[in-house]
Every structure is written in structure tokens, then in C-alpha cells.
N, C-alpha and C positions, 0 to 999 in steps of 0.2 A: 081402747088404747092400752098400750103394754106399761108395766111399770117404768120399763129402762125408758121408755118414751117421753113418761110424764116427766121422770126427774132430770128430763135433759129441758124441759121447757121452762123451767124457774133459770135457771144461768144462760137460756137464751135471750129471754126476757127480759133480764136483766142487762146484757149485754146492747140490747138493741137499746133501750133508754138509755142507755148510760154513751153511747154511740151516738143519740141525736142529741143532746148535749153537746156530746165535746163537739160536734158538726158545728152546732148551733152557735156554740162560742165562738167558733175561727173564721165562719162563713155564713153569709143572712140566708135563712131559711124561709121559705112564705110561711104562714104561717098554718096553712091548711097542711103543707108537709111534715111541720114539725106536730101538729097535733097528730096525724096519720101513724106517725113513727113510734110516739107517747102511746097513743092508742093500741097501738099492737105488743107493744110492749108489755102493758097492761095487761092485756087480755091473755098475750101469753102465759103471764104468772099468775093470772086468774084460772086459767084453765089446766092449772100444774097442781092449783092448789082445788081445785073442786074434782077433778079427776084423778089426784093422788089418792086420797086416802091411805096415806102411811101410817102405819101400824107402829105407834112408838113407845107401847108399853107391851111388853111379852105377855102372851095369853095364859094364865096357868090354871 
């Protein structure tokens, strides 16, 4: 996976959680949907974060 890829997958991640939330609030979710939505969520920031490898200290 490319880097531009991976660090598009933490602020998607995050958007999607944050998305069955506010769902969640306004509207009853079952709750196999709302665990599906958490779940992917999840996985997405997990997969930003095991597939990044951001380099954040300069090599010298």
C-alpha cells in the first residue's frame, strides 16, 4: 500500500466511528450495525497504523 494511502486511512477511520456515533445518537441502530461500523473503523486505524511506518525522526 502506498504511503498517501495509508495516511488517508487514520482520518477515514476516524470519521467513520465518529459517524456511527453521531447515527447512533439521533437514530437506534441494532446493534450488530453499530458494532460493524466501530469495527471498521477500528480496523481502519489499525491498518494506518501497522502499515504506516512513518519515519519521525530524520535518519542521519
Amino acid at each position: 500500500m502506498q504511503k498517501r494511502k495509508t495516511r488517508a486511512l487514520l482520518p477515514v477511520g476516524i470519521f467513520v466511528i465518529a459517524m456511527a456515533q453521531i447515527v447512533n445518537h439521533y437514530a437506534v441502530l441494532p446493534d450488530s450495525i453499530h458494532g460493524a461500523l466501530m469495527g471498521a473503523g477500528i480496523g481502519l486505524m489499525a491498518l494506518s497504523f501497522i502499515r504506516g511506518k512513518f519515519n519521525t525522526a530524520n535518519k542521519a
